[in-house]
VOLUM-911634 format. One record per residue: residue in one letter; x, y, z of N, C-alpha, C in turn. Coordinates in steps of 0.2 Angstrom, whole numbers. Layout:
aa:nx:ny:nz:cax:cay:caz:cx:cy:cz
A:X:Y:Z:X:Y:Z:X:Y:Z
...
END
This chain:
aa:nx:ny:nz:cax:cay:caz:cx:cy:cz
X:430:739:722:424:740:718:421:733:716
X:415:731:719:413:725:716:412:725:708
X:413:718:706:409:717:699:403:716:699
X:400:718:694:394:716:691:393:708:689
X:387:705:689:386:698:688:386:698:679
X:391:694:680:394:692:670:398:697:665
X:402:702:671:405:707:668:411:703:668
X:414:706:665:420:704:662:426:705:666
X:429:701:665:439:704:671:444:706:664
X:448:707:669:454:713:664:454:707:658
X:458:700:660:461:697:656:458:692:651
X:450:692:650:445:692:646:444:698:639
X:445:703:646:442:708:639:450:710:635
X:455:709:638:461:707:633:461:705:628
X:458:699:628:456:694:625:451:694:618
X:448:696:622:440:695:617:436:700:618
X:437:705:621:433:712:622:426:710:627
X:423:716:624:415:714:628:411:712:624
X:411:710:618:404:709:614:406:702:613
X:398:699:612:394:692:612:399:690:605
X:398:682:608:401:678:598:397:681:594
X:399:680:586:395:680:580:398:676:577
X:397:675:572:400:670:565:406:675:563
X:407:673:560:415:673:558:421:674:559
X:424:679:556:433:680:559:434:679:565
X:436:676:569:440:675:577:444:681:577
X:445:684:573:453:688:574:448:694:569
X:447:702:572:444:708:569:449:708:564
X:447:711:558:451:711:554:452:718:550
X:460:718:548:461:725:546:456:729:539
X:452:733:542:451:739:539:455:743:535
X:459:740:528:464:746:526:461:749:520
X:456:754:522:454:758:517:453:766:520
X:455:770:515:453:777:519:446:779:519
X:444:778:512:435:779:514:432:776:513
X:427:775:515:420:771:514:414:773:510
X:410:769:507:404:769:501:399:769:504
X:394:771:503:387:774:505:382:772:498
X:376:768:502:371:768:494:368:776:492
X:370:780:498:364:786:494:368:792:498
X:366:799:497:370:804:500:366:804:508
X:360:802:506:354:802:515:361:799:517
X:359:793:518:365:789:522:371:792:524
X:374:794:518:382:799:520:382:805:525
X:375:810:524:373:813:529:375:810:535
X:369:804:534:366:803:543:374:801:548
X:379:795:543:387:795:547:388:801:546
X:387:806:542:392:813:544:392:815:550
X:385:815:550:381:819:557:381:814:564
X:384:809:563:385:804:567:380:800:570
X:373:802:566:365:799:568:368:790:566
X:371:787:563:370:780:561:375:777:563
X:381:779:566:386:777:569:390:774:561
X:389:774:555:394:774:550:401:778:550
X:405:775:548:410:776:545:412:779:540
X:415:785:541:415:790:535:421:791:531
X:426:790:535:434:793:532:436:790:535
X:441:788:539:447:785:542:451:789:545
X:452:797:543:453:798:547:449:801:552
X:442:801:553:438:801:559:435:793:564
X:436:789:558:436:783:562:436:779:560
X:437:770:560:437:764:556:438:760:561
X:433:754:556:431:748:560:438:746:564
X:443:743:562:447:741:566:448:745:571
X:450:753:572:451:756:576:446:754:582
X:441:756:579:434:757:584:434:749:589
X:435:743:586:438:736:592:441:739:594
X:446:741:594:452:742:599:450:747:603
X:446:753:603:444:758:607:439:754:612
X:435:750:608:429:747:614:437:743:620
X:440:741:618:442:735:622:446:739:628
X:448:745:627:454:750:631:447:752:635
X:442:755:633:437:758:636:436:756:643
X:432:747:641:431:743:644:437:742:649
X:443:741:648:450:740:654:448:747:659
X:449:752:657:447:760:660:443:761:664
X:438:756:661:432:760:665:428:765:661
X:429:766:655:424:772:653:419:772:648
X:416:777:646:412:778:641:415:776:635
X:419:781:633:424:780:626:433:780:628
X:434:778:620:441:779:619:444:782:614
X:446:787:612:448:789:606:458:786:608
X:457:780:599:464:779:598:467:783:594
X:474:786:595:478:789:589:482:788:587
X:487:792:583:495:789:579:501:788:586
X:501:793:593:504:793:597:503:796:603
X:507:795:607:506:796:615:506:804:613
X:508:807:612:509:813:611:502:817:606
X:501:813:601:496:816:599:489:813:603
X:489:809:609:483:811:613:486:817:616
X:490:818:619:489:822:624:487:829:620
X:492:831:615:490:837:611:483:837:609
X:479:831:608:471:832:605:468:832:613
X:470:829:618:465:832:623:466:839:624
X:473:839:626:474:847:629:470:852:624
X:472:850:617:468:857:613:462:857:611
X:458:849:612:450:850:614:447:852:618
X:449:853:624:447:856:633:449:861:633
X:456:865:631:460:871:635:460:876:627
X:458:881:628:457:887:622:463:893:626
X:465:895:621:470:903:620:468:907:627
X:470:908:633:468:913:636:468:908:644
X:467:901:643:464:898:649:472:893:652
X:472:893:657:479:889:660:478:883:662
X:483:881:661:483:872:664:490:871:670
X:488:868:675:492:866:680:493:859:678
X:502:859:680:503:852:680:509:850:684
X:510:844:686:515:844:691:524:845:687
X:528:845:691:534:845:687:538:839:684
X:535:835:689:540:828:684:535:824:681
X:538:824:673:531:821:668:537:820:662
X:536:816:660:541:814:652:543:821:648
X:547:820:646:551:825:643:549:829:637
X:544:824:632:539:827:626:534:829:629
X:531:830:635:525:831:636:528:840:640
X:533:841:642:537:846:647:538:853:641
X:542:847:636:544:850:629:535:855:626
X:531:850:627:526:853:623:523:860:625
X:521:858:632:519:863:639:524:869:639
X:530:867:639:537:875:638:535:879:634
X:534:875:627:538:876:619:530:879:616
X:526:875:617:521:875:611:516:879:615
X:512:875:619:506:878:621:508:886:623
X:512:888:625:512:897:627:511:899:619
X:515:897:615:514:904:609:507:901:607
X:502:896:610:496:895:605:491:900:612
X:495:905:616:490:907:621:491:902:627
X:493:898:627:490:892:633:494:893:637
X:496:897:645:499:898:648:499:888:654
X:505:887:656:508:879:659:510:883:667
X:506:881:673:509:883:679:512:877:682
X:520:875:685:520:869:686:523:869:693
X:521:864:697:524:862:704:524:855:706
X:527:853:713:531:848:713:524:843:716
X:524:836:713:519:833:713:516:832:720
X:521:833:726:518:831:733:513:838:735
X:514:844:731:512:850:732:504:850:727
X:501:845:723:497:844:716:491:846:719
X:489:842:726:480:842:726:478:848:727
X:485:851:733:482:859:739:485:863:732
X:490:863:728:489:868:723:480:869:718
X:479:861:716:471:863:714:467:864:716
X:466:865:723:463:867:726:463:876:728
X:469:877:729:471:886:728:471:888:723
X:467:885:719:468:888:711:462:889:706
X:456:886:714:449:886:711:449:890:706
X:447:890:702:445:894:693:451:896:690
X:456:893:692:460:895:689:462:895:682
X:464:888:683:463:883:680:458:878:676
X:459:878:668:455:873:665:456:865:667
X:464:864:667:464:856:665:469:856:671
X:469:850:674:477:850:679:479:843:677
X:485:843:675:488:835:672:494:834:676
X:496:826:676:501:824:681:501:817:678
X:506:813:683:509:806:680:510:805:684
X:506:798:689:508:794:692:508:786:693
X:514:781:692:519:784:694:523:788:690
X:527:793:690:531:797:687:537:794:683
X:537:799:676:543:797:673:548:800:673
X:555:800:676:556:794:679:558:791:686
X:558:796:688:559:796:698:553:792:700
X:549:788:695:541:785:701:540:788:708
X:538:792:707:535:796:712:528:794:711
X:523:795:716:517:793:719:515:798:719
X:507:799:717:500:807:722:495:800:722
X:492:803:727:486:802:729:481:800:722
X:478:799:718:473:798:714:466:801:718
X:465:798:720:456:802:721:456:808:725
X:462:809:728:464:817:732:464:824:725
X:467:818:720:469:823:714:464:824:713
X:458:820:711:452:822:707:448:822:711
X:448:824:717:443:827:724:444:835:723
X:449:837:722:452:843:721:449:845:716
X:450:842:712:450:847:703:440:846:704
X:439:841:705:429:842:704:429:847:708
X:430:849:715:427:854:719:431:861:715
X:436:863:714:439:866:710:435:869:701
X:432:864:700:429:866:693:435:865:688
X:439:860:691:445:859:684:444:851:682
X:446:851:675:446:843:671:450:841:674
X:451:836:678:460:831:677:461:828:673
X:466:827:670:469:820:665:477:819:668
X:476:813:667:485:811:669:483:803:664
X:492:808:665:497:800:659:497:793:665
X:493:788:662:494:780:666:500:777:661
X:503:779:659:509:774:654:511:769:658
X:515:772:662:518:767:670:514:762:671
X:509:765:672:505:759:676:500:753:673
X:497:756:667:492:754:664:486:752:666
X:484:753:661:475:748:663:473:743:668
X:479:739:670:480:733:673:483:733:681
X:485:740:680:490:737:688:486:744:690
X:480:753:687:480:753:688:473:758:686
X:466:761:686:463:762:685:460:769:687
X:464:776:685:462:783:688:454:784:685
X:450:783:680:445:785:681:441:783:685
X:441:777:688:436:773:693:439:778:700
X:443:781:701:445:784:706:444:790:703
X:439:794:700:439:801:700:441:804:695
X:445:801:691:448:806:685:445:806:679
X:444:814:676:441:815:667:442:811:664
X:450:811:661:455:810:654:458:804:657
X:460:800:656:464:795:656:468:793:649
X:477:796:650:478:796:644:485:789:643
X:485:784:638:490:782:638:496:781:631
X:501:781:632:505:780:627:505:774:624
X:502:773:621:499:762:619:507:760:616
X:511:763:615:517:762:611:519:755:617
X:519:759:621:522:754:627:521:747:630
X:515:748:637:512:743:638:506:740:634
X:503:743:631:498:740:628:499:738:621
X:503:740:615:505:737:611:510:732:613
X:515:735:619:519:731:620:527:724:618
X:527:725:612:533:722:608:534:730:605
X:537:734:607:538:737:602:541:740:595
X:536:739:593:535:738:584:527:744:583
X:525:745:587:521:751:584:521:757:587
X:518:763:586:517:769:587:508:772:590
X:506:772:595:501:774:596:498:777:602
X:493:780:603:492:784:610:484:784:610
X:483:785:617:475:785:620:473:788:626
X:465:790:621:465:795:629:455:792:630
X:453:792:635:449:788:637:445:794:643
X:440:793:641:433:796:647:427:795:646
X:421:802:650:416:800:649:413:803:639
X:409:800:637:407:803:631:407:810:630
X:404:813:634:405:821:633:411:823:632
X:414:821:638:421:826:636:424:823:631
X:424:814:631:428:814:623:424:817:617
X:418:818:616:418:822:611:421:827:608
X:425:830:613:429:837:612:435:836:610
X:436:829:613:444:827:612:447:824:604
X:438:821:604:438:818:596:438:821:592
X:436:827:592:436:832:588:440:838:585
X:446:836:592:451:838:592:457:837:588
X:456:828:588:460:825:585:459:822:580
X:453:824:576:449:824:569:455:830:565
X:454:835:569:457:841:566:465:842:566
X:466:840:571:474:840:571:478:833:567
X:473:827:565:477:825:561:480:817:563
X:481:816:571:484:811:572:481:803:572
X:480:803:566:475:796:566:479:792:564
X:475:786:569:478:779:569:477:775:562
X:483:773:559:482:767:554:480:762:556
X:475:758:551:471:752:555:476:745:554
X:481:747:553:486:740:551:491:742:556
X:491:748:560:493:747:567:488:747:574
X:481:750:572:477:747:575:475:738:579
X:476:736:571:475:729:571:483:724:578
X:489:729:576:495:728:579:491:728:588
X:490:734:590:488:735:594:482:731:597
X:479:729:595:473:722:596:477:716:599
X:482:716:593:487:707:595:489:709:601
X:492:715:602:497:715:609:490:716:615
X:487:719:616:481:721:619:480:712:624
X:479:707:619:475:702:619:481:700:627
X:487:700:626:494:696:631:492:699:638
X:489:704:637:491:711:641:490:710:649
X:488:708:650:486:705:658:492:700:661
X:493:695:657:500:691:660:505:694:657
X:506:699:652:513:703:651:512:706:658
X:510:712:660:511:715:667:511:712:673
X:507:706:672:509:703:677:518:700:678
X:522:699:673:527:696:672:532:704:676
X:530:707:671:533:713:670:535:715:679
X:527:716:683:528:716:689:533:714:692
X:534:707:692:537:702:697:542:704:696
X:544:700:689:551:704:686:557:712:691
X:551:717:690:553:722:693:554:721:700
X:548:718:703:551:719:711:556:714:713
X:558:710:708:563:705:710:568:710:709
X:572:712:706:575:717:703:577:723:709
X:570:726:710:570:731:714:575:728:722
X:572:723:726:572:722:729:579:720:730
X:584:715:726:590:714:728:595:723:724
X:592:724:720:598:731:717:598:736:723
X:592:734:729:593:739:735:599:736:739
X:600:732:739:606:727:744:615:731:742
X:614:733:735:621:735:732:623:741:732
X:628:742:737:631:747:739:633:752:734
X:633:750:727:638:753:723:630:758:717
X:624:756:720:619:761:720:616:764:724
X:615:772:725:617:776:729:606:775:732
X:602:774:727:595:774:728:591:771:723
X:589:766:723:582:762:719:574:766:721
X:572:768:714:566:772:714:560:766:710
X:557:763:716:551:759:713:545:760:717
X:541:760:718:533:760:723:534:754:726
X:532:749:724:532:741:727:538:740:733
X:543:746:734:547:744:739:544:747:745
X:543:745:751:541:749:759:546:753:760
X:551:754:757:556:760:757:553:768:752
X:550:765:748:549:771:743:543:776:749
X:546:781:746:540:787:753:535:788:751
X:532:783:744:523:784:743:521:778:743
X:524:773:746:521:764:747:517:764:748
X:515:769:752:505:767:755:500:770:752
X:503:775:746:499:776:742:499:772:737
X:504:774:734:504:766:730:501:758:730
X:502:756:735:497:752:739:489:750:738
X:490:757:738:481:759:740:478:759:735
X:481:761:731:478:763:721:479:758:715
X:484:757:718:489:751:712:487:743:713
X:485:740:708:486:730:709:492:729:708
X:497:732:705:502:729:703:507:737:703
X:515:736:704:519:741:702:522:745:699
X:523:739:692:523:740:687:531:737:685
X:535:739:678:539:737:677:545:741:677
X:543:746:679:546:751:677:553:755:685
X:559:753:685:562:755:692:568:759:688
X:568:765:693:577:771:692:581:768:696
X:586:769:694:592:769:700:597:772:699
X:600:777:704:603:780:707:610:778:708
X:615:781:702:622:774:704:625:779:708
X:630:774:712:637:780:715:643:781:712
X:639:786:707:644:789:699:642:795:696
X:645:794:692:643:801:688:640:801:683
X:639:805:676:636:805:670:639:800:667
X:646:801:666:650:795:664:651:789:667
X:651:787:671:648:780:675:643:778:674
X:639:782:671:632:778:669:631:777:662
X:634:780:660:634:780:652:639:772:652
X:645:772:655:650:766:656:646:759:658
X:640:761:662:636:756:663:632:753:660
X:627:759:655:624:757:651:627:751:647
X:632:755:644:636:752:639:638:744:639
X:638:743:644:641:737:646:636:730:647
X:628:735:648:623:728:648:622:723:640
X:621:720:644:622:714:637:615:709:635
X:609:710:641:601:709:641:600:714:638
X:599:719:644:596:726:643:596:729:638
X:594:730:633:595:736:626:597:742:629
X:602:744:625:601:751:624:598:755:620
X:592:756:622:586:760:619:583:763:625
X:579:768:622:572:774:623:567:769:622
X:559:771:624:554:770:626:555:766:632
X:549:761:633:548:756:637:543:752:638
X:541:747:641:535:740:642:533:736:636
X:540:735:632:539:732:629:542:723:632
X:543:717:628:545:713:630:551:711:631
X:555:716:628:562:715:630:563:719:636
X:569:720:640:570:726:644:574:729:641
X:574:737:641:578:742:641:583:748:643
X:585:750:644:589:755:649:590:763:645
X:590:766:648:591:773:645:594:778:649
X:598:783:651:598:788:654:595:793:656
X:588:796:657:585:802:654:588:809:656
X:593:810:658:598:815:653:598:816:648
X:601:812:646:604:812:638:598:808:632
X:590:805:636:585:804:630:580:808:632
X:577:802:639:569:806:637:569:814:640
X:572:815:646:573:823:646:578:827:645
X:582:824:638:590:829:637:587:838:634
X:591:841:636:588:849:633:587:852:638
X:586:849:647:584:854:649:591:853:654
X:591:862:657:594:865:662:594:859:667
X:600:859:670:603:856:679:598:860:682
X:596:865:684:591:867:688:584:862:687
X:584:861:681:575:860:681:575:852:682
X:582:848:680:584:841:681:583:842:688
X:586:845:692:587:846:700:580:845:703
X:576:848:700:569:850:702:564:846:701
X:567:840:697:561:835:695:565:829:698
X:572:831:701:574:824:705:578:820:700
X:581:821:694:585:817:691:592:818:689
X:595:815:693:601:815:694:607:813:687
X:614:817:687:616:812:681:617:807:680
X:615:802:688:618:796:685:614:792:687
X:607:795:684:600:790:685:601:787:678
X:600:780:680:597:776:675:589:772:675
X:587:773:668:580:771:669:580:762:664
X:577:759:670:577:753:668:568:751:666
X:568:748:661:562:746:659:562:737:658
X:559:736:666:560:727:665:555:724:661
X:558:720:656:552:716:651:552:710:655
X:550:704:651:549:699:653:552:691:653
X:559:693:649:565:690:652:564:686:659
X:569:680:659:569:677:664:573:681:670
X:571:681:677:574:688:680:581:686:684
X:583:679:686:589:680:684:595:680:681
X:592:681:674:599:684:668:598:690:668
X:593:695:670:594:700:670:595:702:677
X:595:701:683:601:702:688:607:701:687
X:609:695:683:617:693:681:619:700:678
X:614:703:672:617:706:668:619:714:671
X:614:714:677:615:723:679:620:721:683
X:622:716:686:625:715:692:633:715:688
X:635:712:681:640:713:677:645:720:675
X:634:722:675:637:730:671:639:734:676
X:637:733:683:641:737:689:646:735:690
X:648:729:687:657:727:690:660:733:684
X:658:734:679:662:737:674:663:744:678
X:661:746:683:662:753:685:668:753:690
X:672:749:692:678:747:697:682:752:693
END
C-alpha cells in the first residue's frame, strides 16, 4: 500500500502522533481528574450529546486517553480507537456492543485462555451462543455460515501454537457473509502487522504487552471504523473498563519506543528460533518467520515482522518442562508477554490451565509446550540461558 505525500510512518507516529507542533508541553500531560467544568449547562449539554467533542467524565473520555487513542488509530489504520483498563475489557466491550442475547459468534479454537474462558463461561448464560473450529477450517466455515453468525473472531498469529490464517481470506468471508470480524493482534502488533488495511472490522489489542511494553501497566484496545466503534464506545462507557490517565500517560511513554522495540524483539526471536530447531532435545519450534512453519507464506505475505513471540516443544513431559522452566536464569518465570525482558510460561499451568486434555489436544498444546516471550536482551545470553536450562533435563 503506497503512502500518501507527508503521511507519517510507523516510527514517527510512535513518537509524536499525527498532529502539527504547538507551543508547549513536549510530553501530553496527565489528565488526573474524573470530571471536568463547564461555564454553562448549553455547553455541558452540547459534550454530553457529543456535538463539541468536550470532555465530560473520565470515564467516557479524557484528554490523555484521547492522545493515545489518535496515536494507535493512526499505527491501525483506522477511523477510531477506544482505550480501556484491559485486553479483556476490550474484547468484552466489543463483543457486547456488536453481539445482543440470541445472536452467535464464530471463532477459531486456539485463542488465549481469558478470551476461551469468556466465550465458554460468560457469554452463553448472557444468551450469547460461541461456535468454535480449527483455524485452518476459519474462512470456509464463514462462509457456510452466511447469516449466521454476528461476529467471527480469531488470533493470528495464535496464542500459543503461532498458528497463521489468511487475513483478507478471513475478512473476504465474513463482508460477503454479513459478519463483523475482529481479531486479537497482540502477537503481532501495529508494527509487524496491520488487519484492518487487509479487511478487518475490530482490531483488538492487549496494550499490556507490546504497546505499553515494560510491563508495568494494564490496558487494552480495540480500533475501527467510527460507526462500529461507536457501539463499542458505548459499550464500554457502560460496562466500566475505563482507562486511568496516569496509565494512559504510561501507555504514551511505551508507545513512543514501539517501532525499534519490535524490531529488536523480531531479530531476537528468529535468532532463537532458528538455532532451538538444530536441538535434538526439542521435539518442535512453533514460530512463522521459520520456512519450516506450515503458514510461512502466509505469514510472509501479511506480516513485516514475526514478532517475538516462539513455543517449543520439548522432548519431555509436564515435568521436564516445569524442570526447565525452573532452571532459566534470563528468562523470568512469569505470565503475560512483549515486554522488555523475556519470559517463559507453560500454558498448561497459566494462560490455558482449567481446561480438559481433549480441548488442550485440539488447540495443539502439549504438556511440555513452553511459551517463550523474547524481550530485548542481548540474544546471545539468552541462548546461553535456554541452552543451560536444557542441559538441566539430562
Amino acid at each position: 500500500m503506497r503512502m500518501r505525500e507527508n503521511e507519517r510512518r510507523p516510527s514517527t507516529i510512535c513518537v509524536q502522533g499525527t498532529e502539527e507542533q504547538r507551543p508547549g508541553p513536549a510530553v501530553m500531560p496527565i489528565v488526573q481528574t474524573s470530571t471536568f467544568v463547564f461555564e454553562s449547562q448549553k455547553h455541558m449539554l452540547e459534550s454530553v450529546q457529543g456535538k463539541s467533542g468536550g470532555h465530560v467524565y473520565t470515564r467516557w473520555s479524557n484528554p490523555t486517553t484521547k492522545h493515545v487513542e489518535g496515536k494507535i488509530s493512526a499505527l491501525e489504520g483506522t477511523e477510531d480507537t477506544n482505550v480501556v483498563a484491559s485486553g479483556m475489557a476490550a474484547i468484552s466491550s466489543a463483543v457486547f456492543g456488536m453481539v445482543k442475547g440470541g445472536e452467535k459468534i464464530l471463532s477459531t479454537d486456539s485463542i488465549y485462555g481469558g478470551t476461551l474462558h469468556l466465550f465458554k463461561e460468560v457469554l452463553p448464560q448472557n444468551g450469547i451462543e460461541v461456535d468454535f473450529v480449527d483455524i485452518a477450517e476459519f474462512p470456509d466455515a464463514i462462509s457456510e455460515g452466511r447469516g449466521k453468525y454476528r461476529l467471527c473472531f480469531f488470533e493470528t498469529p495464535t496464542n500459543p501454537t503461532l498458528k497463521v490464517v489468511d487475513i483478507e481470506r478471513v475478512a473476504e468471508a465474513a463482508r460477503s457473509a454479513g459478519t463483523t470480524s475482529m481479531i486479537d493482534n497482540t502477537f503481532a502488533s501495529p508494527i509487524n502487522q496491520k488487519p484492518h488495511l487487509l479487511g478487518i472490522d475490530l482490531v483488538m489489542n492487549s496494550a499490556t504487552k507490546y504497546l505499553g511494553g515494560h510491563s508495568d501497566l494494564i490496558a487494552g484496545t480495540v480500533s475501527g471504523s467510527a460507526v462500529t466503534m461507536g457501539r463499542v464506545r458505548e459499550a464500554a462507557k457502560l460496562l466500566g473498563g475505563t482507562m486511568d490517565p496516569f496509565a494512559s500517560f504510561l501507555l504514551d511513554r511505551g508507545l513512543k519506543t514501539l517501532a525499534i522495540r519490535v524490531e529488536r524483539h523480531n531479530s531476537n526471536a528468529m535468532f532463537l528460533a532458528q538455532e532451538l530447531s538444530k536441538d535434538s532435545r526439542i521435539r518442535a519450534v512453533h514460530y512463522p518467520g521459520l520456512p519450516s512453519h506450515e503458514h510461512h507464506a502466509v505469514a510472509r505475505k501479511q506480516m513485516n515482522g514475526f514478532g517475538g513471540m516462539l513455543s517449543i516443544d520439548l522432548d519431555s513431559d509436564l515435568k521436564g518442562a516445569e524442570t526447565f522452566v525452573d532452571s532459566l536464569r534470563i528468562f523470568l518465570n512469569a505470565v503475560s508477554l512483549g515486554g522488555v525482558e523475556s519470559l517463559a510460561s507453560i500454558p498448561s499451568l497459566t494462560t490455558h490451565y482449567g481446561f480438559d486434555e481433549s480441548t488442550l489436544r485440539e488447540m495443539g498444546i502439549s504438556a511440555s509446550a513452553v511459551r517463550l516471550s523474547v524481550g530485548i536482551e542481548d540474544p546471545a545470553d539468552l541462548l546461553a540461558d535456554l541452552k543451560q536450562a536444557l542441559d538441566s533435563l539430562r
